[in-house]
C-alpha positions, 0 to 999 in steps of 0.5 A: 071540568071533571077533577079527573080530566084535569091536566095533571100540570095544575096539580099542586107540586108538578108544574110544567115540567115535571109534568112533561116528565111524568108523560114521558116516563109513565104516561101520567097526562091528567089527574085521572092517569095518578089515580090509576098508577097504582103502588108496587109495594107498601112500607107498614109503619103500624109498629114503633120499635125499640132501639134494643129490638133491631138488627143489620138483617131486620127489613125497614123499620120505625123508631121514636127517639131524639138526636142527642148530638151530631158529628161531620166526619171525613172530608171531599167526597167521603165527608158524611155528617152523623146523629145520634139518636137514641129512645131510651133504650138504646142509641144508632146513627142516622148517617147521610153522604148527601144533602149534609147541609139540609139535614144539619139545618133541619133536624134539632137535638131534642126533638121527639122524631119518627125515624124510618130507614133500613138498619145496618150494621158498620163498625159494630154499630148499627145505622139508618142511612138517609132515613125518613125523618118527621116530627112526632105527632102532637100528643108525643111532642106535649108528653115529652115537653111535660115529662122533660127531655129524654136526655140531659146535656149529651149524656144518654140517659134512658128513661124507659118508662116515658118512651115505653108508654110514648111508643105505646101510645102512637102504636095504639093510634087508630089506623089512618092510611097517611101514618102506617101503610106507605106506598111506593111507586116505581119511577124511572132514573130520570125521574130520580135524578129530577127529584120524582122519587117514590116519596115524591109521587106519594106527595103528588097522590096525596095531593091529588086525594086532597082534591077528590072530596066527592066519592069517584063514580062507580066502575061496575054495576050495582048487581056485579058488585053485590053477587061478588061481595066487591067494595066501591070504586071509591073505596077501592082506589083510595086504600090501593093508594094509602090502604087504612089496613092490611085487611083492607087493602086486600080488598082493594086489591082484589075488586080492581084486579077483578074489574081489570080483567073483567073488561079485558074478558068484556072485550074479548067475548063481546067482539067473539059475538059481534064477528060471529054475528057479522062474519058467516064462514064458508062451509065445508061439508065435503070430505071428498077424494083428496082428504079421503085419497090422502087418509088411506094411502099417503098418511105416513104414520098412525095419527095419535089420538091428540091429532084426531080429537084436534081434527075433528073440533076443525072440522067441527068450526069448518062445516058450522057456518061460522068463520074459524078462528082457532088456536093449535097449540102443540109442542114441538114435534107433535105432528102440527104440520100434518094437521094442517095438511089434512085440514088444507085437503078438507078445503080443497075438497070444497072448491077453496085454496089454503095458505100457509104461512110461516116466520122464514124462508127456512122454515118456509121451504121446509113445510113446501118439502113436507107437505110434497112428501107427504102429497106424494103423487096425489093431485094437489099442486103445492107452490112457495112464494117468499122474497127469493122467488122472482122473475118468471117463477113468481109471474107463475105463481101469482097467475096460479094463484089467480086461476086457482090451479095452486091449491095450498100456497106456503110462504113469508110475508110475501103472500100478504102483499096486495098483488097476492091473488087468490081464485078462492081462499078457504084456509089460512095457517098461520105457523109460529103466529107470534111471529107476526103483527096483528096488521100483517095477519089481517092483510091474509085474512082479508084476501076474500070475499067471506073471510077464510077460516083462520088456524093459528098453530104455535109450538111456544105452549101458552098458560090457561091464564095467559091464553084466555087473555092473549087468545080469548077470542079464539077456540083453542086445540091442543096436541098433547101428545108425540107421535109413537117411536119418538124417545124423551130427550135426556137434559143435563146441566153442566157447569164450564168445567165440565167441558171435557165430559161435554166433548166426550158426548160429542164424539161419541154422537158424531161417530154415530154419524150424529149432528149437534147444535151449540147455542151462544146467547152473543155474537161477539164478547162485549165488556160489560158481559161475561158471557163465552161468545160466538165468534170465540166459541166458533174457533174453540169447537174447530180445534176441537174437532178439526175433522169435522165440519163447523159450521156458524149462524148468527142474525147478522148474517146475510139472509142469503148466507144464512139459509145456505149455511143452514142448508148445509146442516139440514143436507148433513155436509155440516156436523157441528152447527154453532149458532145464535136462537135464530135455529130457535124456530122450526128447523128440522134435522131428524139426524141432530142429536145433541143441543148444548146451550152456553150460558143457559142462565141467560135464557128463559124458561119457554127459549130453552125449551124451543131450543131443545126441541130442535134436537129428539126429531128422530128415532135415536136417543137426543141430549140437550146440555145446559151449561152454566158458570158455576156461581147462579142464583137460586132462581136460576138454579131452579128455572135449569131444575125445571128443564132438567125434570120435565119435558112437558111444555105446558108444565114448563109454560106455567113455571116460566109465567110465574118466574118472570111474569107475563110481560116478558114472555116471548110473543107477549108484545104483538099479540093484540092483547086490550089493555095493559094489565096494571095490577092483575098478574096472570101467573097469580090471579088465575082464581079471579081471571075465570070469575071475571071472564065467566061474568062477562060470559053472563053478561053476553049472553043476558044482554046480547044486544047490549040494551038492558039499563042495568048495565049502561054503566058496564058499556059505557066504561068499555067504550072508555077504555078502549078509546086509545086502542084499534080493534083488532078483536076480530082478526086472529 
């Protein structure tokens, strides 16, 4: 059996049941899953430093010395046994709380030793605490038996002539993976507790390595490799682990970074062709009385520029031949929802039905009451379907839906069930897509015989790299521009006590006749956070303001409550709405003017942003204030900054990438992406994402029918990695 495939239990230091953890914790299964979990982060132990060269602020270092003598010092819990230690110019103490008994038993006085830890200062001394200890390679021990010892009884007595050239020695020694560059691995804390620690995974890989005696088979064809100067596999694998050199660790890490995204890309654009050859899309040719009615007499304002070039590249998809599969990318606000309407028309005007689908009921019934004020008196029948239409409006709906007098429906996820029917459905609009699973979108998608062209809006602006990534096999549209008369929103960040200046701004917005958001990130105060909660924050603004109204939202709440306590602030019986991120999402009150996030450190970059983006929906002058406590670290100082000086959410999309990554990006979790990344970092490696997917695009194009011998190896690795994952690659 194949090294690789081997259960990794055989493997020499796991056993049953650190085998059963490491499924657990990491999915590690075989032998072939602890070569692919790479290193975080490496240790260099290249260098030996002098004693008289270390401080308590300096990072890990390496020392070669000898324990001279050792203290127990303390009794129960605060006993802790001490070494000194010392090299000849000078001395520390290598001190350990635990394992007293096993360092006492295994470490001799005398013995040349390479000591690794973290140098602190305690008492004015300097100490490693639970240190990495191994005895001194051969050639130091016999130099220093022949030299005679360092020390004489228990007096120091430097020598440092013998350890200078000792030192030198072992830091000239030819660079083995082993001795300099030490990998550590992320574990989780019931591995800790189990003795799986980083140095423990480190044996395993080393174990593993011992092994692999033949050269692992190559991943990537011989002509890829080549065009881009990558080294082998083999080659690659083996220093990611226990890299020989800085220099070539940087190699390793860019041929698997590259080879990762290049079959995610691979993936991507292979299913593009393979839907583009199978699925033929309904065409629309006609621009016709609806589409035509609704331009010159009902469009409510001037379409901006961004929202032509958008309709033109739809309607470019639509009369192609070719199913659609578009991606809307709009800040909040933009004029998405026009958009879709006009597209909606397009379809009309060919003999289909549109749908349009969004996250809540809210939301839902916002769109139906746009698109109907929009319509005005054009005949085109626009109906709602969510969870609350019952009885003989819903029997109304579906048989509307059946003889094709309902020409756009709009609603949750109760257009997905199976008795949803439609006469004929051209367009699905898929609104804050994110949302939504991959399964609940198919469900939509597949309600035709031809598939329906499919447009995904969201208002959640998404980095290039991010995008091609997530999305890569969908066109994208960006709206990169707010309709005319729309006012920047002024944001500032203020700390809790300037409390009374952020009343003053209140007052003077609701003698206004404005509305004002108050965002908590908590329901309820909890013990172990800090945080100025809703429940209290309700109470305090009531006070405050007793002659307005208060209102409160959460995601506790009854459905049915929440949307009539919403429904009051959209219909401005409520003034003040104190609320949870549930309003993240699509409300729209032109009347609010202010949005005060609490705690604004407890949020991300991309929320705050959908929050602010709930207030400057009118003609008048919109704030939104970020409240801090005054003590944030300077990540967080710097992610408020950023919202403090821009509203531009592509600008903000790509700052949020690079601060926390894009595993923790909202939406991230259901979005279908292939694989999961485990050494690319999209917010990094955008350099080496466009050269990986534009050779993936070569290899397409060269090699459509994916029959060319050359890259046998290529598609069988595909199939490989794609074993354990549905295809979703066709459905947007």
């Amino acid at each position: 059996m194949d090294i690789l495939s081997q259960d990794i239990k055989y493997l020499q230091g796991v056993g049953p049941n650190r085998a059963l953890l490491l499924a657990n914790e990491l999915g590690i299964k075989t032998v072939g899953d602890l070569l692919g979990y790479y290193p975080y982060k490496y240790v260099d132990r290249s260098r030996i430093y002098q004693i008289s060269e270390i401080d308590g602020n300096m990072p890990y270092v390496q020392l070669c010395g000898q324990i001279f003598s050792f203290d127990t010092v303390g009794e129960g819990r605060a006993k802790r046994l001490i070494a000194h230690f010392a090299d000849g110019t000078g001395s520390i103490d290598l001190v350990w709380f635990q394992g007293i008994k096993y360092a006492a038993k295994s470490y001799d006085c005398r013995v040349p030793y390479i000591v690794f830890g973290k140098p602190t200062v305690f008492n004015g001394h300097i100490q490693i605490a639970h240190p990495e200890i191994e005895k001194a390679p051969d050639h130091l021990r016999e130099q220093a038996r022949t030299t005679g010892n360092l020390f004489e009884g228990e007096t120091l007595n430097p020598q440092p002539s013998t350890l200078s050239s000792q030192r030198s020695a072992l830091n000239a020694q030819p660079s083995t993976p082993n001795a300099h560059f030490r990998p550590s691995y992320n574990t989780s804390e019931k591995m800790k507790r189990s003795g799986l620690n980083s140095a423990a995974m480190a044996k395993l890989t080393a174990n593993m390595f011992n092994l692999l005696k033949e050269p692992l088979a190559e991943t990537l064809p011989p002509y890829i490799v080549q065009q881009h100067h990558l080294i082998s596999y083999d080659e690659a694998v083996r220093n990611i682990h226990y890299p020989a050199s800085s220099d070539i660790l940087r190699r390793a890490q860019l041929r698997l970074k590259f080879e990762e995204l290049f079959y995610v890309q691979l993936n991507i654009l292979r299913y593009v062709k393979d839907r583009q050859l199978r699925y033929k899309g309904l065409v629309f040719n006609t621009i016709g009385d609806h589409f035509n009615g609704f331009f010159y007499n009902h469009l409510p304002f001037q379409l901006t520029e961004a929202q032509k070039r958008v309709i033109r590249e739809i309607r470019a998809d639509m009369k192609s031949g070719r199913q659609m599969n578009r991606l809307l990318q709009g800040d909040v606000g933009s004029g998405k929802t026009l958009v879709a309407l006009m597209v909606a028309l397009i379809a009309i005007d060919n003999g289909c039905q549109a749908c349009i689908m969004a996250p809540t009921e809210i939301l839902a019934e916002q769109h139906l009451a746009t698109l109907r004020e929009f319509l005005g008196d054009l005949p085109v029948r626009v109906e709602l379907l969510t969870g609350t239409v019952k009885g003989k409006k819903r029997t109304a709906v579906l048989q509307g839906l059946v003889t094709g007098d309902i020409n756009i429906l709009v609603g949750t996820h109760a257009v997905i069930e199976d008795n949803v029917l439609f006469n004929k459905l051209g367009l699905v609009v898929i609104d804050e897509q994110h949302r939504f699973g991959v399964a609940q979108r198919a469900k939509l998608w597949m309600k035709n015989a031809i598939p329906p062209h499919v447009l995904v809006m969201t208002a959640t602006p998404i980095p290039r790299t991010l995008a091609m990534t997530l999305y890569g096999d969908l066109d994208v549209s960006v709206i990169d521009e707010l309709p005319p008369g729309r006012k920047p929103i002024r944001t500032v960040h203020m700390f809790d006590a300037h409390r009374q200046r952020i009343y003053q701004l209140m007052n003077r917005e609701l003698a206004l006749g404005r509305q004002i958001y108050i965002v908590y990130p908590l329901i309820q105060e909890t013990a172990k956070m800090d945080l100025k909660d809703l429940e209290a924050g309700f109470e305090e603004i009531r006070q405050a303001f007793p002659h307005h109204q208060v209102g409160k939202v959460h995601g506790k709440m009854k459905p049915i409550d929440k949307d009539a306590e919403m429904q009051r602030f959209i219909n401005h019986e409520t003034h003040i709405l104190v609320s949870t991120t549930v309003i993240e999402v699509g409300v729209n009150v032109p009347n609010a003017s202010v949005m005060i996030i609490e705690n604004a450190e407890r949020f991300g970059l991309s929320q705050l942003h959908q929050l602010r983006g709930r207030v400057g929906r009118g003609a008048d002058q919109s704030y939104c204030v970020l409240v801090t406590k005054f003590e944030i670290g300077e990540t967080t100082r710097r992610r408020i900054q950023v919202m403090v000086d821009t509203t531009d959410g592509f600008e903000i999309a790509e700052e949020d990438l690079k601060l926390r990554g894009p595993g923790d990006l909202e939406g991230t979790q259901q979005s279908g992406m292939a694989f999961d990344l485990k050494i690319a970092n999209l917010a990094r490696d955008g350099q080496i994402l466009n050269l990986a997917r534009d050779t993936a695009q070569a290899v397409i194009i060269s090699d459509p029918e994916e029959r060319n011998p050359q890259n046998d190896i290529l598609w069988r690795r595909l199939r490989e990695l794609r074993k354990s994952n549905v295809n979703w690659g066709a459905i947007s």
